[in-house]
C-alpha positions as CSV (number, residue, x, y, z in Angstrom):
1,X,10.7,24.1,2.8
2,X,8.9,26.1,5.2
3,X,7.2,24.4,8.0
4,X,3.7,24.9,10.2
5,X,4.1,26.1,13.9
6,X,2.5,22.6,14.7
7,X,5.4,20.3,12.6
8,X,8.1,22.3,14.3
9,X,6.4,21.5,17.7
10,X,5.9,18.0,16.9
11,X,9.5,17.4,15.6
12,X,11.2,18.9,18.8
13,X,10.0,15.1,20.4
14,X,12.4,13.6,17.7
15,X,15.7,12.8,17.8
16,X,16.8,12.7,13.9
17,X,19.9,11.1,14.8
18,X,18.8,8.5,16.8
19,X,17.5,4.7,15.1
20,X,14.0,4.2,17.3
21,X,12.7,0.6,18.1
22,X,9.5,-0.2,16.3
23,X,7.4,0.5,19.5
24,X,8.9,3.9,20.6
25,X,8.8,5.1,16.6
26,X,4.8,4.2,16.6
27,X,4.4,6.4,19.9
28,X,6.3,8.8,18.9
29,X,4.6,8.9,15.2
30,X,1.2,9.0,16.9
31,X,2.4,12.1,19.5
32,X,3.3,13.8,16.6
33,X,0.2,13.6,14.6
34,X,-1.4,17.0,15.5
35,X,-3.9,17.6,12.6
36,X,-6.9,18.1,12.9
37,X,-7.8,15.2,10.6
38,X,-7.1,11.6,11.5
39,X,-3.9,11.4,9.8
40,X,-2.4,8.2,8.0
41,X,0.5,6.4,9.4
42,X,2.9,5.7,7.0
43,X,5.9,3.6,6.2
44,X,8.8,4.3,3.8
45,X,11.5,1.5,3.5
46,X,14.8,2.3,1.1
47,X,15.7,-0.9,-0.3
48,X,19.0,-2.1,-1.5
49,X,17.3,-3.5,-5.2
50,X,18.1,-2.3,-8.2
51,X,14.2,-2.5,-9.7
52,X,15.9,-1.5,-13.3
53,X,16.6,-5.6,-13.2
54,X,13.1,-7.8,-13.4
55,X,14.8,-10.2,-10.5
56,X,15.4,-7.4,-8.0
57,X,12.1,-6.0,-8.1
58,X,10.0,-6.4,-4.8
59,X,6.3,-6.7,-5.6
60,X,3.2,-8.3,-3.3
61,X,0.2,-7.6,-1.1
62,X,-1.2,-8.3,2.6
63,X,-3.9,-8.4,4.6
64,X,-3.5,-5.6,7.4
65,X,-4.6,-7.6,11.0
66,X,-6.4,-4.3,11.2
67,X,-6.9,-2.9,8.0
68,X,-5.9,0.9,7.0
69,X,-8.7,2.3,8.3
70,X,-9.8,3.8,4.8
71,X,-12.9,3.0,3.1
72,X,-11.8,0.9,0.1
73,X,-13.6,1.4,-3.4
74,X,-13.3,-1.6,-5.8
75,X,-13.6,-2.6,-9.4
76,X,-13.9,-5.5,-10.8
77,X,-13.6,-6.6,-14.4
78,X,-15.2,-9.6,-14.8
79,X,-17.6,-11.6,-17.4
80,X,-20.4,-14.4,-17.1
81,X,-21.3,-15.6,-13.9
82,X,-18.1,-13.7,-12.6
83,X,-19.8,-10.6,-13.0
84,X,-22.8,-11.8,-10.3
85,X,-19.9,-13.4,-8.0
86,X,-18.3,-9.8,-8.2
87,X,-21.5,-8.0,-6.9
88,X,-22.4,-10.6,-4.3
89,X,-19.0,-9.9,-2.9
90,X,-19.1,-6.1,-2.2
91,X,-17.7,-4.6,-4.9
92,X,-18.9,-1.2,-5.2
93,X,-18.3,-1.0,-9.2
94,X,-18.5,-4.2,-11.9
95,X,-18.7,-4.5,-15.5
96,X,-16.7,-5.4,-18.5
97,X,-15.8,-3.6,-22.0
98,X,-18.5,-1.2,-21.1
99,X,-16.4,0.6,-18.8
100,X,-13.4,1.4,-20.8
101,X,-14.8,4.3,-22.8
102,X,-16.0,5.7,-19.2
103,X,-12.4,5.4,-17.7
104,X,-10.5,6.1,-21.1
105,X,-13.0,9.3,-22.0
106,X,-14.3,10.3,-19.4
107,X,-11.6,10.4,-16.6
108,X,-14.0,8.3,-14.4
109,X,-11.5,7.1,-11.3
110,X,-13.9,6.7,-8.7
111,X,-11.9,3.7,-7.8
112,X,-9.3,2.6,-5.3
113,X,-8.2,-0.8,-6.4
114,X,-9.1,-3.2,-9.7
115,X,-9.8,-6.5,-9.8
116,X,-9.7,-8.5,-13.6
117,X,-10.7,-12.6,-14.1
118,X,-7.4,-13.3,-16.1
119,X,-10.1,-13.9,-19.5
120,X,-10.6,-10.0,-19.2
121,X,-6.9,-9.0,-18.9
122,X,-7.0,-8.0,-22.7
123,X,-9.6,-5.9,-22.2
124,X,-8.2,-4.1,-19.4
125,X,-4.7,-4.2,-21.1
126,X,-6.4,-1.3,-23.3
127,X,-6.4,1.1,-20.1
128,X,-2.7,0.4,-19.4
129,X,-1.5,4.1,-20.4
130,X,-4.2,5.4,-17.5
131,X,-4.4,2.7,-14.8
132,X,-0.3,2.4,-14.9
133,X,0.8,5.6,-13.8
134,X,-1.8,5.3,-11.3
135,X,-0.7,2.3,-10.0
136,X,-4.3,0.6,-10.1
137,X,-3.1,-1.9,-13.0
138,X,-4.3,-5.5,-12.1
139,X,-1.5,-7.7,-10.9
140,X,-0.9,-11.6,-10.6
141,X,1.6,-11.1,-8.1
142,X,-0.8,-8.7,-5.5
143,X,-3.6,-11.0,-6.1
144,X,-5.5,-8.7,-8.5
145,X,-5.9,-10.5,-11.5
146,X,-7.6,-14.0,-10.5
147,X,-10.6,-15.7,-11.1
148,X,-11.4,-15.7,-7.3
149,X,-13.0,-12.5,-7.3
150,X,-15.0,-13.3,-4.0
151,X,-11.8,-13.7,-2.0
152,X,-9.9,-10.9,-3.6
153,X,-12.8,-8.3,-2.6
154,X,-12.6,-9.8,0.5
155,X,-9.3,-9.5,0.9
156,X,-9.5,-5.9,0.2
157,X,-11.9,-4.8,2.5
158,X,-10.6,-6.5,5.0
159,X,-7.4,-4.2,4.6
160,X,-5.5,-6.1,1.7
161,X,-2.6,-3.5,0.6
162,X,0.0,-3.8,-2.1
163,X,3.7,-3.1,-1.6
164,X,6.1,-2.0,-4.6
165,X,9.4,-0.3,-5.2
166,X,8.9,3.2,-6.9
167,X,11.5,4.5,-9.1
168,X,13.9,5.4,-6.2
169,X,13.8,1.8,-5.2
170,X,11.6,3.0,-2.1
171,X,8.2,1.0,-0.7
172,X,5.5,3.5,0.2
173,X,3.0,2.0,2.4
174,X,0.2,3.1,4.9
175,X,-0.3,1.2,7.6
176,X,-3.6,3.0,9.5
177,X,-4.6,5.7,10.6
178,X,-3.3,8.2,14.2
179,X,-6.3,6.8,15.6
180,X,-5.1,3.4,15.7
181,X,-3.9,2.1,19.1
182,X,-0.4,1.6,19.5
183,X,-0.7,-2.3,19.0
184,X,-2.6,-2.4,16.1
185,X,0.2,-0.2,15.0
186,X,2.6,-2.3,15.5
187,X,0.5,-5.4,14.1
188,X,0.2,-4.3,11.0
189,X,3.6,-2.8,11.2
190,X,5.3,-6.5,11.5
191,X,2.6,-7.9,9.0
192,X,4.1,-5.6,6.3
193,X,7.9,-6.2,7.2
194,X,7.2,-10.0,7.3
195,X,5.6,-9.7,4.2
196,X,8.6,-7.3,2.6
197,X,11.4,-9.5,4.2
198,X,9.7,-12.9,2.7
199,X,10.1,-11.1,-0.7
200,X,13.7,-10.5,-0.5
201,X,14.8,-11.4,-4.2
202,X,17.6,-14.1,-4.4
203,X,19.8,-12.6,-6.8
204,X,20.3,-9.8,-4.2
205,X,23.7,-8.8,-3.1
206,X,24.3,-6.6,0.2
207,X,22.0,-5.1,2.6
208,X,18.3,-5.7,1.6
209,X,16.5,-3.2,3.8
210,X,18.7,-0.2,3.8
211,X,16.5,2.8,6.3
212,X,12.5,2.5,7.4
213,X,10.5,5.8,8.4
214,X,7.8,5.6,10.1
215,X,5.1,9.2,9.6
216,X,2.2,10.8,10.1
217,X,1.0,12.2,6.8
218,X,1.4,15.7,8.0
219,X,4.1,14.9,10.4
220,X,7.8,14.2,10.8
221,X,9.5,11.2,9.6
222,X,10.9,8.8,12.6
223,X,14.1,6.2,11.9
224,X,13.5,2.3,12.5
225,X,16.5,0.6,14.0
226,X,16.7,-2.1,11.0
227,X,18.9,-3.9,12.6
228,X,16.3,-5.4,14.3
229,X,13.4,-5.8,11.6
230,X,15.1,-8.9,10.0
């Protein structure tokens, strides 16, 4: 793959051999985020799970200290009294069966994260085959699907994420933006890891967190020392 003028620049500052502590990786990430967009700081970790097996797979959420930086839209599924609770709390979209023609036939995504009250999970169940792929399908386990709608929203905004293995057994998460400050870099840098490490799965065997990148969406990756992160 051919590379920009600017990436080839920006990756002369990194060694790819060498394993970076967590506070040179997030200056060096941030150095190396030259676009002329505020580019998103991301964090790849290679697990050891098999997620093939229900008990190895690592699933969850947390709140950011700082948030992401991104404007979150939400949607809530919700019914009753649920449905006024929903809009109290900030969520820019709410409704109930209504929606699923809109989102079904439509294409309507306009949406970042959904939020279901557990009574309208068999509703939302309907939209599996379009919210799945997407990720965006409510979850007990990141806090999604509850009947605390105020709190989840909350959560949210405040810079809630979800972490999950992908097929390759790999956790994609941002963590903010280049215009962060190097501590709140690294804030929401050990919130995540905490977060991942608590949610080792028992029935694990061998090294749990096998590499960690740190990048700049338009920039070159930069190796974590893992040793260190446990």
């Amino acid at each position: 793959m051919k590379r920009g003028k600017k990436y080839q620049e920006a990756a002369k500052n990194i060694d790819r051999m060498t394993q970076y502590d967590v506070a040179e990786a997030i200056g060096l990430v941030k150095k190396t985020a030259v676009a002329k967009f505020d580019e998103t700081i991301e964090v790849h970790i290679r697990t050891g799970c098999d997620g093939r097996h229900a008990e190895q797979q690592v699933r969850g959420a947390v709140v950011l200290p700082h948030g992401t930086g991104k404007t979150v839209k939400v949607l809530v599924f919700a019914k009753g009294t649920k449905l006024d609770e929903a809009q109290a709390s900030g969520a820019d979209f709410v409704g109930g069966e209504e929606l699923i023609p809109k989102i079904q036939n439509e294409g309507w995504l306009d949406f970042d994260v959904v939020v279901a009250t557990p009574d309208m999970m068999g509703v939302v169940g309907r939209l599996g085959r379009v919210l799945g792929p997407k990720g965006l399908m409510p979850n007990p386990k990141a806090g999604t699907v509850t009947m605390d709608v105020t709190k989840a929203v909350n959560d949210i905004k405040a810079g809630k994420i979800e972490y999950r293995l992908d097929k390759s057994n790999i956790i994609h998460v941002p963590i903010g933006k280049a215009s962060f400050t190097e501590e709140q870099l690294a804030d929401n840098f050990q919130s995540l890891i905490g977060a991942i490490i608590k949610a080792k799965p028992a029935s694990l065997k061998g090294q749990y967190i096998r590499s960690c990148t740190l990048a700049a969406s338009m920039g070159p990756g930069v190796k974590i020392n893992v040793t260190k992160l446990a």
